[in-house]
C-alpha positions in Angstrom: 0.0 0.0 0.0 1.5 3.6 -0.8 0.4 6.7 -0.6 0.8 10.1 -2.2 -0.5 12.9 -2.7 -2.7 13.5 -5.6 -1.4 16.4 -8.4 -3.3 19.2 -8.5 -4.6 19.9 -12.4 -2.2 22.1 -14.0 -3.1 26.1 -14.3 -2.6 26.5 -17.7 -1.6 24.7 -21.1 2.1 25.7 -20.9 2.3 23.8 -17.7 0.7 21.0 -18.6 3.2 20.8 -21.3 6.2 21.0 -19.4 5.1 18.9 -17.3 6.8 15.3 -17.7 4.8 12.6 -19.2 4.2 9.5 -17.4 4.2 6.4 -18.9 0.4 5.2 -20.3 -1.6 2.4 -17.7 -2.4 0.6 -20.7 1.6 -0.4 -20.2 0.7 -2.2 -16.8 0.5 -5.7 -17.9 -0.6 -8.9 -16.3 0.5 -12.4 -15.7 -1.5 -13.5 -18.9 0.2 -10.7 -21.1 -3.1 -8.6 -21.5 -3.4 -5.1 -20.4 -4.4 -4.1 -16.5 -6.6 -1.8 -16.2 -5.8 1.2 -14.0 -8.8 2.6 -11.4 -9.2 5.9 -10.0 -11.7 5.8 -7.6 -13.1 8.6 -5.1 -13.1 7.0 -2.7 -14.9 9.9 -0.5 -18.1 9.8 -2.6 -21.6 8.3 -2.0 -23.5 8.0 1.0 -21.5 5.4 2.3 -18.3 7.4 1.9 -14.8 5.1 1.7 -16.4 1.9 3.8 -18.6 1.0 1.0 -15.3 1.8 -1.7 -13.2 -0.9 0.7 -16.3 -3.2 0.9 -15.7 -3.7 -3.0 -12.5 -3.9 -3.4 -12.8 -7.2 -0.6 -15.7 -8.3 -3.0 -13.4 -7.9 -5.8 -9.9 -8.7 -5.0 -11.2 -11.9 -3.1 -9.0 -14.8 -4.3 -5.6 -14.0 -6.4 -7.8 -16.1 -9.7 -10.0 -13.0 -10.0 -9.1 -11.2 -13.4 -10.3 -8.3 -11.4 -7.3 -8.6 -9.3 -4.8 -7.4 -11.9 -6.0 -4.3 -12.2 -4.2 -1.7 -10.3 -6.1 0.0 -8.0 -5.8 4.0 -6.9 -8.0 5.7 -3.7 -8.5 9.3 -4.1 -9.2 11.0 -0.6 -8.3 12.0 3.2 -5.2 9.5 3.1 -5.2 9.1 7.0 -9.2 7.9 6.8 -8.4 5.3 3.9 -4.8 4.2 5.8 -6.8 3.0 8.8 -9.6 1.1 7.1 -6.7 -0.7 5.1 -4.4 -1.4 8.2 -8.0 -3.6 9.3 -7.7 -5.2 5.5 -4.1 -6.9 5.3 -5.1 -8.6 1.9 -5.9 -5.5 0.7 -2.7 -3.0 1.6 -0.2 -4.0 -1.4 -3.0 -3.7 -3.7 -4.3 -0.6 -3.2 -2.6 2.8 -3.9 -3.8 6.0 -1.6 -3.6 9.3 -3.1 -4.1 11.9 -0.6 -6.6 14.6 -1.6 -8.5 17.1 1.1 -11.3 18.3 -0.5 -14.7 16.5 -1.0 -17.7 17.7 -3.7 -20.5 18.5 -1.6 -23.9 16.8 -2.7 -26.1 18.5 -4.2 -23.2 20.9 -5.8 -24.6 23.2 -8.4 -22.8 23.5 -12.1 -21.0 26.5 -10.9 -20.0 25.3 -7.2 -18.6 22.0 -8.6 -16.7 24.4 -11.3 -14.9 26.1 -8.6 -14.6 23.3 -6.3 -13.5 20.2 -8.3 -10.0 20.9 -9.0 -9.4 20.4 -5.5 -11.9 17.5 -4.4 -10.9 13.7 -4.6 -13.3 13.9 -7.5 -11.3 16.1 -9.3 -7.8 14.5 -8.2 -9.4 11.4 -10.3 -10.0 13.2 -13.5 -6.9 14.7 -13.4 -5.4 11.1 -13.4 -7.1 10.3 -16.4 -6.5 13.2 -17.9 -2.6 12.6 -17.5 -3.0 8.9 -18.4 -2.2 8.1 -14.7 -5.7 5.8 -14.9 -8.0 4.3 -17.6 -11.3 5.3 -15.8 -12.7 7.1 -12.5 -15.5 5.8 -10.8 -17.6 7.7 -7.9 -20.5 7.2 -6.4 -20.9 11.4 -6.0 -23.4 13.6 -7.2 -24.1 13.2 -10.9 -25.0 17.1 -11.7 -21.5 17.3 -10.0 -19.4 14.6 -12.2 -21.4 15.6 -15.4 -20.1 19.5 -15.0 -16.6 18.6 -13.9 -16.3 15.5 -16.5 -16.9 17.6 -19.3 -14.5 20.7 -17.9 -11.4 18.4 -17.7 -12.1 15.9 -20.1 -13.6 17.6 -23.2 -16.2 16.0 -25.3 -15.1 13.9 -28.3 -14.8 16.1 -31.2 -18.5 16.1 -33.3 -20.3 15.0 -30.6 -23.2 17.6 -29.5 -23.4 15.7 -26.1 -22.4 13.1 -23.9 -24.7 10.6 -22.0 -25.2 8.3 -19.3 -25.6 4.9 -20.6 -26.6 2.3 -18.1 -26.5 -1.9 -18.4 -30.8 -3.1 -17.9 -31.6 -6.6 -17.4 -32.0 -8.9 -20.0 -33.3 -12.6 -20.7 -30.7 -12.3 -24.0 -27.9 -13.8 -24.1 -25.5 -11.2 -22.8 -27.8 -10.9 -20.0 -28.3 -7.2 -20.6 -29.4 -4.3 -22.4 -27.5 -0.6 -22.9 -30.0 1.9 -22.1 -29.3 5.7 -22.4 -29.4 8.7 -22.2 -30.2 7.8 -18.4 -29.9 11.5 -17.3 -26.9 13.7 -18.3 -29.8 15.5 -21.0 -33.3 16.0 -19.9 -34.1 17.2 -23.4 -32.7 15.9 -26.6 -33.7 16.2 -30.2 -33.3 13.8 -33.4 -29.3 14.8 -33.8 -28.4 14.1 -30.3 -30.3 11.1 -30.6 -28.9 9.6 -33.2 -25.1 10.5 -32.0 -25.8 8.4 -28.4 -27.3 5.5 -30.7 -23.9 5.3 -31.9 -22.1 5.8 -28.5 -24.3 2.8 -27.2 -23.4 0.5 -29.6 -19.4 0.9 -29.1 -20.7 0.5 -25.7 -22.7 -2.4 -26.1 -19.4 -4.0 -28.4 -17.1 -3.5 -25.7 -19.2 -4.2 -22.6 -21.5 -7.0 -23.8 -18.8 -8.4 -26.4 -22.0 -8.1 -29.2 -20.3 -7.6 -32.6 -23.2 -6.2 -34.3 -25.7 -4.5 -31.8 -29.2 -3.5 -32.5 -30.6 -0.9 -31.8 -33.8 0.7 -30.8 -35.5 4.2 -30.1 -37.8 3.9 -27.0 -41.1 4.7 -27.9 -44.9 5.3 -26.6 -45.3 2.1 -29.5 -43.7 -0.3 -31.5 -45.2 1.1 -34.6 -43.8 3.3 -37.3 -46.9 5.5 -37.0 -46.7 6.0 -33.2 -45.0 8.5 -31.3 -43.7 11.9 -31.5 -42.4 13.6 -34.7 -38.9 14.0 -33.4 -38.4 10.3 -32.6 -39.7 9.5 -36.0 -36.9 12.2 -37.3 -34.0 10.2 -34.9 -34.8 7.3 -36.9 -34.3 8.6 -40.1 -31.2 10.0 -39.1 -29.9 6.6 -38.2 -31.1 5.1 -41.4 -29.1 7.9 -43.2 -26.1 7.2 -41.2 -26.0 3.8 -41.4 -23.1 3.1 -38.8 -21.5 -0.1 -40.0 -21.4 -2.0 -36.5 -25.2 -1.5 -36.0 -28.6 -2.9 -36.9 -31.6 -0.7 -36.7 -34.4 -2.4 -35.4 -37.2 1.0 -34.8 -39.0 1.7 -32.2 -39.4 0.0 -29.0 -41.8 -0.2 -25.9 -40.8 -0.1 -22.3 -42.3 -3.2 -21.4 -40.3 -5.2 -23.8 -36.6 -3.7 -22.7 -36.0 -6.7 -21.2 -37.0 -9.2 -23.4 -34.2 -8.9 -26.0 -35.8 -7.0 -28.6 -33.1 -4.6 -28.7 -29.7 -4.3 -27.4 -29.1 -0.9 -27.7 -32.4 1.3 -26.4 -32.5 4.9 -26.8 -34.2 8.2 -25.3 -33.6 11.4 -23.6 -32.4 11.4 -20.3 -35.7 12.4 -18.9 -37.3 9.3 -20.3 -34.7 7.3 -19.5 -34.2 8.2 -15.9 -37.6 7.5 -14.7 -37.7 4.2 -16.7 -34.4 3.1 -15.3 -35.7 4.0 -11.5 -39.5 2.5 -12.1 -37.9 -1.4 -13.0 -35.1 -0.4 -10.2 -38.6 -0.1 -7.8 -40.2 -2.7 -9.5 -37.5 -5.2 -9.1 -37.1 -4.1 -5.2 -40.7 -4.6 -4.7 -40.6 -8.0 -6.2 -38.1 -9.2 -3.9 -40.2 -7.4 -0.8 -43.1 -9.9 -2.2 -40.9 -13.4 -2.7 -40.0 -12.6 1.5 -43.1 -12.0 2.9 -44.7 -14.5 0.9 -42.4 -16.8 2.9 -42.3 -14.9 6.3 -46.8 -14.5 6.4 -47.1 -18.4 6.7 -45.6 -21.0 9.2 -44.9 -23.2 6.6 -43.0 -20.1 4.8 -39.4 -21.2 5.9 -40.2 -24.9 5.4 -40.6 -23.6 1.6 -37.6 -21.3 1.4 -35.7 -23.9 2.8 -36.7 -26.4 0.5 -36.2 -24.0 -2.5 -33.4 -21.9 -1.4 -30.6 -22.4 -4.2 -33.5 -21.1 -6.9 -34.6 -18.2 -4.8 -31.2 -16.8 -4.3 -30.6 -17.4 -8.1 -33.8 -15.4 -9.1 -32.8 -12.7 -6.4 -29.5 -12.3 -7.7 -30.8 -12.3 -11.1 -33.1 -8.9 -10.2 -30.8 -7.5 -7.6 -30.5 -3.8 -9.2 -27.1 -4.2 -7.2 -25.9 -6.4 -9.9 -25.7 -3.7 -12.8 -25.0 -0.8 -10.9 -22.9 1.4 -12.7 -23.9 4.2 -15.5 -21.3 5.1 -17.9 -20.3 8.8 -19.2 -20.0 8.5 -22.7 -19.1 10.8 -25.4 -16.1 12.2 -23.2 -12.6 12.4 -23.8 -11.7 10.0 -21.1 -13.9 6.8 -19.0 -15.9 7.7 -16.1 -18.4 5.6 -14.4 -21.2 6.4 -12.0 -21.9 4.6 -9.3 -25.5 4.9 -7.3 -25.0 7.3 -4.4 -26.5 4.7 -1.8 -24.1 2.0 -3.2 -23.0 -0.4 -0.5 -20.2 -3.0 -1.2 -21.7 -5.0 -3.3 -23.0 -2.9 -5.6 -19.9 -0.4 -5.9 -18.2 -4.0 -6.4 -20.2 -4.0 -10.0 -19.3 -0.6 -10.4 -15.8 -1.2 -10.6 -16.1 -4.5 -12.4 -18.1 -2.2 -15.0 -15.3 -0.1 -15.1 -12.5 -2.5 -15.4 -14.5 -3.6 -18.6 -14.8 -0.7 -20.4 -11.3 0.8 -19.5 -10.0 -2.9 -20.8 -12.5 -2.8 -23.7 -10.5 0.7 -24.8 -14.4 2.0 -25.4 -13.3 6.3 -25.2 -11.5 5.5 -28.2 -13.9 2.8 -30.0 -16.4 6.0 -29.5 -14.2 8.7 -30.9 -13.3 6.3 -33.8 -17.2 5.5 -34.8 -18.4 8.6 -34.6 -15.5 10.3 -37.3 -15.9 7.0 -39.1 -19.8 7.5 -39.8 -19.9 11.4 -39.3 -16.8 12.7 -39.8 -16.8 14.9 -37.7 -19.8 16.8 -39.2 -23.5 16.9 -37.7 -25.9 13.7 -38.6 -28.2 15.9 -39.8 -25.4 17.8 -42.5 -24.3 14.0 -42.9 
């Protein structure tokens, strides 16, 4: 375990250029020859602060077969705080870097607050390693206004893209056992171009996450129908059709109620739309579970029953644990940041940073910035 203080972002571009260059993570290898991936975490984030980040990483690094445990693992925060929940964790001290940083972003930090304050937060310290090439991806569990605003100061958007997005994994009886979803809330509004651009950054999502060569994709709609729907999602459509991005298949329009039945792999909307569908099945799936236990607890023969079917009740609980897919990715940006759920305990910050070791190995900032000048060229879809 070592630990470091974290380098403040550099003041202007003549400093950041006479600054010496560090070697790229993607040079870290493991035992098997492939690349590690490097992990920046703020580890100060979230409602459960630095135990839940710890948690995760016992989740995660537990047993030396894990191909989670080749990744190199950095903690951005109050170094004393993180040093004494390690000293507890012996298995976890020389695989773990601290990086001391003071300052925390507040929740609930406005646009402008998190503008002046991020430089100097543990949020900030992990952009800035990303930004440097110190890391592959930062993950926090923070406020998402907060790591929007400051994501998109220090790490630029890719160039042609109007905006990024949130994408976020949904459960699916397909074979990859999920679905990309997005925008799931970085855009409350978005019309047919902005559309059409996060189509494309789902499906370099989808290829690297979900290992699906050809995704397809669909625009979430009040109807499967070409005739339903609003005028602008009908507009989105033909964008996509104009475009026709090589690594995608365009499958229309699809209902909410079907998301999960592998109709689509890729599902598009605003982040309005999206955020209040991704929270509904996140209630629905919670209330589900609440039903299964006092289905067994309101009957004396209940734990009889739960006994008897106990290996197939925790598989179906597992299979609709939100915790399982927690994670939303930034996309669209000039460097990977994933977004944990603020009230993330171990387990579910433990998928976060699996999500995050995939797409950092699955190289999916650059897969992005490659599709989108392959199929727009840096122009508009609508000039395409």
């Amino acid at each position: 375990m070592t630990s470091t203080p974290a380098t403040p972002p550099p003041s202007s571009p003549s400093e950041a250029q006479a600054e010496p260059q560090p070697a790229k993570s993607a040079a870290v290898k493991s035992a098997s020859g492939k690349s590690a991936a490097v992990l920046a975490i703020d580890a100060m984030s979230g409602e459960r602060g630095p135990q839940a980040v710890v948690e995760a990483l016992e989740i995660i690094l537990d047993g030396e077969a894990s191909p989670l445990g080749r990744n190199v693992y950095q903690l951005f925060g109050d170094a004393v705080r993180l040093t004494d929940l390690l000293t507890a964790r012996p298995a976890l001290q020389d695989r773990v870097q601290i990086r001391h940083a003071a300052g925390v972003m507040p929740m609930g930090a406005t646009p402008r607050e998190a503008m002046r304050q991020g430089p100097h937060t543990s949020l900030g310290a992990c952009f800035d390693a990303v930004v440097k090439g110190h890391a592959d991806v930062a993950v926090s569990a923070g406020d998402t206004v907060a790591l929007m605003t400051l994501a998109h100061t220090m790490l630029g958007p890719v160039p042609g893209l109007r905006r990024p997005a949130i994408a976020a994994l949904w459960p699916s009886v397909g074979p990859a056992g999920a679905a990309v979803g997005l925008d799931m809330g970085a855009n409350l509004h978005a019309d047919p171009e902005i559309l059409a651009q996060h189509a494309l950054l789902g499906v370099e999502y989808a290829r690297a996450a979900l290992e699906i060569e050809r995704p397809r994709v669909a625009v979430l709609n009040v109807g499967h129908e070409d005739t339903k729907g609003r005028s602008d999602l009908k507009e989105a459509i033909a964008l996509l059709q104009r475009a026709q991005p090589p690594t995608a298949e365009l499958d229309g329009f699809v209902e909410a109620d079907a998301i999960g039945f592998d109709v689509a792999d890729v599902i598009v909307t605003d982040g309005f739309t999206g955020n209040i569908a991704l929270k509904s099945a996140e209630g629905a799936a919670k209330l589900i579970g609440r039903y299964m236990r006092e289905s067994f607890e309101g009957h004396w023969r209940g734990p009889l029953a739960a006994a008897g079917g106990a290996p197939a009740l925790k598989a179906r609980k597992t299979r609709i644990d939100p915790r399982r897919l927690n994670g939303g990715v930034f996309l669209g940006l000039g460097g990977l940041v994933v977004k944990s759920h603020g009230a993330a305990d171990g387990v579910a910050f433990a998928s976060a940073l699996g999500l995050a070791s995939r797409v950092a190995r699955g190289d999916v900032a650059a897969r992005i910035e490659g599709g989108v000048r392959q199929v727009w060229g840096g122009r508009s879809a609508e000039t395409h």
